[in-house]
N, C-alpha and C positions, 0 to 999 in steps of 0.2 A: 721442281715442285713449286705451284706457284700459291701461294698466300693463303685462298680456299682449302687447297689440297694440304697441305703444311696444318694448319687447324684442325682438318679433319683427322689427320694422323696424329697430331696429338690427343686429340680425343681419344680414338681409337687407345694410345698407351694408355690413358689414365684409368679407362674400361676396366683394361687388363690391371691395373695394378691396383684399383681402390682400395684392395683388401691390406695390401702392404702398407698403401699410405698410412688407412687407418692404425694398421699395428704399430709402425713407426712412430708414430704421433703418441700413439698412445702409450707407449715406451716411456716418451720422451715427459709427458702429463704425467704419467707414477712416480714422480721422483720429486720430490717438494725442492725443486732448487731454490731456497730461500737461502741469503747470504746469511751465512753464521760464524761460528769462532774457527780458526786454521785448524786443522784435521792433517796433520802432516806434511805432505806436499801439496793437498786443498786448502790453496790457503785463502780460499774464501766461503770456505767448510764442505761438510762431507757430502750434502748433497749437490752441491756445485760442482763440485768435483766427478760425482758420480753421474749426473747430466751429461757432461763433455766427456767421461769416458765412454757411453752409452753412445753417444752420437757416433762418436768416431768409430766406434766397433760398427756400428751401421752403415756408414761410410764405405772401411776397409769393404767388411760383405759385399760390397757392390763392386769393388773391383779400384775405389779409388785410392791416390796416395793422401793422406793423413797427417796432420802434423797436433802433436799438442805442444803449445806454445808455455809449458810450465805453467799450467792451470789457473794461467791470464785468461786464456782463449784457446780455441780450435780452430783447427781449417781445414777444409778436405777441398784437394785440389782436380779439376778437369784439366788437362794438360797434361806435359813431359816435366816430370820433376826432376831430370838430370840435364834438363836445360837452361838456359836461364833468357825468359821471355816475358815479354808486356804481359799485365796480370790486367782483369777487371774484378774486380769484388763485390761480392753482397754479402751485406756485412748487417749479422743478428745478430741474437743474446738468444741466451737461456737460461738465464739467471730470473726471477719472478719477485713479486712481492708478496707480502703475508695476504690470508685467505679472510681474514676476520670473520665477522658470526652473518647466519642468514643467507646460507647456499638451501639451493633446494635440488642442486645437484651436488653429486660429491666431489669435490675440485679438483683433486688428486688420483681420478680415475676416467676417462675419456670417457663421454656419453654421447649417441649418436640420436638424438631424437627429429625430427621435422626440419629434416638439411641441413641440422645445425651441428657441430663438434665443441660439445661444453666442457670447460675444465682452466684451471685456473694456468694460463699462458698460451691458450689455445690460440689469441689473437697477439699477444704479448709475448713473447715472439717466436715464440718455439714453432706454431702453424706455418709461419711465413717459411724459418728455417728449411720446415721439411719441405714446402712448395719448392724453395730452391734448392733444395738437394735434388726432389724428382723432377726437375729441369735439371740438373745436371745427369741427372740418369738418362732424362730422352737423350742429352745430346749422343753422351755413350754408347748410350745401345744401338742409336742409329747414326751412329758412325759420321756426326757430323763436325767437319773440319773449319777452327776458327783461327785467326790470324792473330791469336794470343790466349793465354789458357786465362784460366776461369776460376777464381778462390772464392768458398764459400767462407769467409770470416765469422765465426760465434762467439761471444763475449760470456764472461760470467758475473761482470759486476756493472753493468748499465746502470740497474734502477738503484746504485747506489751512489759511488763515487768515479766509476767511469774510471776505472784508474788500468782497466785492460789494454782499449786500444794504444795510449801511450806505451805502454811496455812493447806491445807488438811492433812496434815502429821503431824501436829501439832493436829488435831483432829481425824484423825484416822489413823489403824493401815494399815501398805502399803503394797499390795498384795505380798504374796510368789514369784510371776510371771508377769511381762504386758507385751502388747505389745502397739504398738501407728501408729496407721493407717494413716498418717501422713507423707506419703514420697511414696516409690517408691519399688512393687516387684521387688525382692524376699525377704529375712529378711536382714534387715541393722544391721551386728552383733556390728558395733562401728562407732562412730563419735568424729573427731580429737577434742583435748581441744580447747577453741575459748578466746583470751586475745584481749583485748584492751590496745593499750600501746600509751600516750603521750611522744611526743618528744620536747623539747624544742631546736631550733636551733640559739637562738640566737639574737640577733637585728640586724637586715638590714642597711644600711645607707642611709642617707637623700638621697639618688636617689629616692629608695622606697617611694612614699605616701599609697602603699596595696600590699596585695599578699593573694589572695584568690583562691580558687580552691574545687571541690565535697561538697555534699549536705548530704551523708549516708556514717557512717563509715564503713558500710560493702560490698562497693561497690567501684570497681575501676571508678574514675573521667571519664567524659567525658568530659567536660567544667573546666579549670582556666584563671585567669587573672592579673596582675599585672598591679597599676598606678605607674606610675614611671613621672619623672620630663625631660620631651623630648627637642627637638629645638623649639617649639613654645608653652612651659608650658607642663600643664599634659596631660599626654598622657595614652590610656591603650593599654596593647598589650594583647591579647588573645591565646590561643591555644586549639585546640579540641581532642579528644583523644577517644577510642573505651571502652565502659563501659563495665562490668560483677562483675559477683557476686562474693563476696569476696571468698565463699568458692572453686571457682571453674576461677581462673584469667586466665588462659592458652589462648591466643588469645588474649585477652585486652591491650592498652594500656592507661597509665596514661596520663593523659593533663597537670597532674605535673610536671612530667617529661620534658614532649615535650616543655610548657612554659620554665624550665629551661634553657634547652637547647637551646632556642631562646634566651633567655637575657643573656646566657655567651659571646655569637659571639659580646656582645653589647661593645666597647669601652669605657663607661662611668662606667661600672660595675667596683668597688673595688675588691683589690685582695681579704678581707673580703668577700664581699658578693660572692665572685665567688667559695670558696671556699664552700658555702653553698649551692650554683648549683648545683656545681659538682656533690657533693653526693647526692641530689635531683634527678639528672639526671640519676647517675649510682645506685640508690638504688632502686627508682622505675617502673624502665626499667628492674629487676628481680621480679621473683615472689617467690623467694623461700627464700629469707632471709639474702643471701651472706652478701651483706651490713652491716647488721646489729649485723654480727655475730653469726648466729643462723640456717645456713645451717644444716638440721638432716632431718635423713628420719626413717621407720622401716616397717619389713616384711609385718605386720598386716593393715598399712594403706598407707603406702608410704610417698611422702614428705610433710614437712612443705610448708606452701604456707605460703604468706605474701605482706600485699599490703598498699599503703596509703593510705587510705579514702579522708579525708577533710587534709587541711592546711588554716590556718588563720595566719593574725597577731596579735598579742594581745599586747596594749602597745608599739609597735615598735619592739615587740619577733614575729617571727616567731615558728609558733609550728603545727608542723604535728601528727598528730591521723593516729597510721597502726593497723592492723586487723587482726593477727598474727592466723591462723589455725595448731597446732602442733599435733604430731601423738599420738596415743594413748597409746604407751606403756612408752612417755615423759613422764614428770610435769611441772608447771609453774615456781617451785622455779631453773629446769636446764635452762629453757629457758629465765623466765628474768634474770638471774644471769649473761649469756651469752652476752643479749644485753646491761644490762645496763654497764657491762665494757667495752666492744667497742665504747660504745656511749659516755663514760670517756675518754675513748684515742682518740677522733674525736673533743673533746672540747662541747661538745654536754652533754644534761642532759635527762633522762629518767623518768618517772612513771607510775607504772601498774594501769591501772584504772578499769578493773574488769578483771577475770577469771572464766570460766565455765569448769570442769573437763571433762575428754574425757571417753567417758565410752568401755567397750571392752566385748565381751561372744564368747567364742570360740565357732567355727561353729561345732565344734562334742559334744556340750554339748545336753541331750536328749529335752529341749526345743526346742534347733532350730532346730532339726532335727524331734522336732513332727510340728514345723510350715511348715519346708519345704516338707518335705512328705503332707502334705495337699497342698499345695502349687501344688506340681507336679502333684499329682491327678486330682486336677482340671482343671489344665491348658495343662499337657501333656509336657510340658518344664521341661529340666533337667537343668537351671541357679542355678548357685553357689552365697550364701552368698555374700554379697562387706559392704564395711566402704567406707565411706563418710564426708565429709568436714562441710557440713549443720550443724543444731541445732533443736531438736524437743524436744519433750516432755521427750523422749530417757530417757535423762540423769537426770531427775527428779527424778523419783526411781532405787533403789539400784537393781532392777532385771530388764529393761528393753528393750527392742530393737523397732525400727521403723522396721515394718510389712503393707507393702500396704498404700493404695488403689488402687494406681493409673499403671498402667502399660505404659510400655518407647514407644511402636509401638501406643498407642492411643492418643499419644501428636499430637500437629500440626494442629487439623484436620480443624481448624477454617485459619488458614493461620498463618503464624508469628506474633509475639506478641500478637497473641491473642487466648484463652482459658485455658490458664494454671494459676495454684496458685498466684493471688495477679494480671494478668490481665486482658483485656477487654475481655466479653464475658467467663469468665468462664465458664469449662464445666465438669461435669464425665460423663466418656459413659455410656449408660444402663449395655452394657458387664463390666463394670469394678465394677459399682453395685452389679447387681447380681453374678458376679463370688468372688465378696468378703463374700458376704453373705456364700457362698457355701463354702471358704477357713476358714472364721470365726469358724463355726461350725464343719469343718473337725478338722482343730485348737486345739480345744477344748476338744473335743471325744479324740484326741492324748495326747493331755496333760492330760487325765485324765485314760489313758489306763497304767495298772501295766505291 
């Protein structure tokens, strides 16, 4: 069956099974898997738990073997499970995050309106899930033979602490190959290392009664504020400032910033405190790290981004939390080593408070070029490979890349702010559905072609 013919038959099963897809998905949508408090052996609460048991029951249905990973994660496996053979993985969640106010569809109930499947994890990742489950069904049912079986990985604690896949790996052996459906065509061959770094700035002086500012450290402020001791007692001064996501600041401004820079113009400010403005002002008014001492860029991903999240006062210290995105062919031992001595010479004190490695696979390596060849077949687009700033599953295992689901021309369709990953009205389109299904499978057959 050559390429054409192979598409066409995938069509043809998905024809036949829309109805199931939908019901499955829709299964999977009714269940608010929002992480909550341990629930016996949910121990990332009852509806986590009750997600992964759901899936797997759909799974077995179909004929597959199963495994619950002690309500870390699931897997439902394509292959002989009383053998032991090279695995590939695609590797999801089903874990979500809260729904907050201003659905105009109901989140937690699957709605099928103008090609679209609305509901809260429909693109996040439950949809991708089931695309790769019914690619594992075509393989099944038409009886096609791969020179390594096939694990569908499902997490439950993604959008929190990510503390799944480490367990899993501690219990089982990690496929040769994954991908993780989990982002944005075409293959994402690298995503920059991601640190958190505490800044200690110092104590304020009694002008200061606060100085607060951002809610998420991986998001630039939109809202700080400062009490300070005015002409008729305490007074707050505020400033607002344009939010975006840490991994992607270009356009944003800091409210931290902009507050600073409102209270140095102040007469009453210390040469001390203004000295801690300043750099406030001129640190978070870049995104790339100048400040800090940490300006780097390279071929494979581009520049360092860098931003400040939150700022608090703690005890009368000021301490700002930045959210350092560095490029992938870095490490964290050049880049904090960089900031924490500038931050020595500024009178200022540093502490790395986590690190997540950046992970990198060259785009002519024969994986990505059997993802992207499925890729193009389907779709008919010749897009090139990109590295990204984000954080997914990626870098969990030692072989992996973000691969799909979602395509960049089917965002929007709801209006601004709403339909996309973690907002109101979530959606994946049917096309982004089914054309994964169809990419999955192509995938797959390439990855297992000598």
């Amino acid at each position: 069956m050559n390429k054409t013919e192979l598409i066409a038959d995938i069509d043809k099963f998905i024809k036949e099974k829309k109805n199931e897809i939908f019901d499955d998905l829709s299964a999977l949508i009714s269940i608010p898997s929002v992480k909550g408090e341990p629930d016996g052996e949910r121990l990332f609460g009852k509806e986590c738990g009750e997600v992964l048991e759901k899936v797997l029951e759909v799974g077995d249905g179909y004929g597959f073997h199963t495994c619950n990973h002690d309500y870390y994660c699931g897997s439902i496996l394509y292959g002989d499970k009383d053998k032991s053979h090279d695995e590939v993985g695609i590797v999801t969640h089903l874990d979500v995050v809260p729904v907050g106010d201003g659905w105009n569809f109901e989140p937690f109930a699957l709605t099928e309106k103008d090609g679209l499947y609305i509901g809260r994890g429909t693109e996040d990742d439950k949809g991708p899930a089931v695309a790769a489950l019914y690619a594992l069904r075509y393989l099944k049912e038409r009886g096609v033979k791969l020179p390594f079986d096939v694990r569908l990985i499902m997490g439950c604690d993604e959008e929190t602490g990510m503390t799944d896949l480490p367990y899993y790996l501690q219990k089982m052996k990690p496929p040769m190959f994954s991908f993780t459906p989990d982002s944005e065509y075409p293959v994402c061959v690298g995503e920059k290392g991601i640190a958190g770094v505490e800044i200690e700035l110092g104590k304020l002086s009694g002008f200061f009664h606060d100085f607060s500012g951002g809610n998420a450290t991986n998001a630039v402020p939109d809202r700080a504020s400062a009490v300070i001791n005015g002409v008729n007692g305490k007074e707050t001064i505020t400033a607002e400032g344009r939010a975006q996501h840490a991994a992607y600041p270009e356009g944003s401004v800091n409210a931290i910033a902009v507050l600073a820079e409102k209270l140095c113009d102040m007469t009453a400010v210390n040469n001390s405190d203004k000295k801690i403005l300043l750099f406030l002002k001129a640190a978070l008014s870049d995104y790339y790290g100048k400040y800090f001492g940490i300006e780097m860029s390279d071929i494979e991903s581009g520049k360092l981004t860098c931003i400040g999240g939150i700022i608090k006062t703690v005890d009368g210290t000021l301490v700002l939390n930045i959210n350092i995105r560095y490029p992938v062919t870095k490490n964290i031992g050049e880049v904090f080593g960089k900031l924490s001595m500038k931050m020595e010479e500024q009178g200022f004190s540093a502490k790395l408070l986590y690190d997540k490695p950046p992970y990198y696979k060259s785009p002519d390596s024969r994986e990505i070029r059997a993802l992207m060849d499925a890729y193009k077949t389907v779709t008919g687009r010749d897009d090139k490979p990109y590295t990204m700033g984000g954080g997914t599953y990626a870098r969990a295992f030692q072989d992996c890349v973000a691969f799909g689901a979602s395509f960049a021309d089917c965002k929007g369709l709801l209006g601004e702010g709403r339909g996309g990953p973690h907002e109101r009205d979530e959606y994946i389109t049917k096309k982004e559905m089914f054309d994964s299904i169809k990419i999955f499978v192509l995938s797959l057959i390439n990855l297992g072609a000598r």
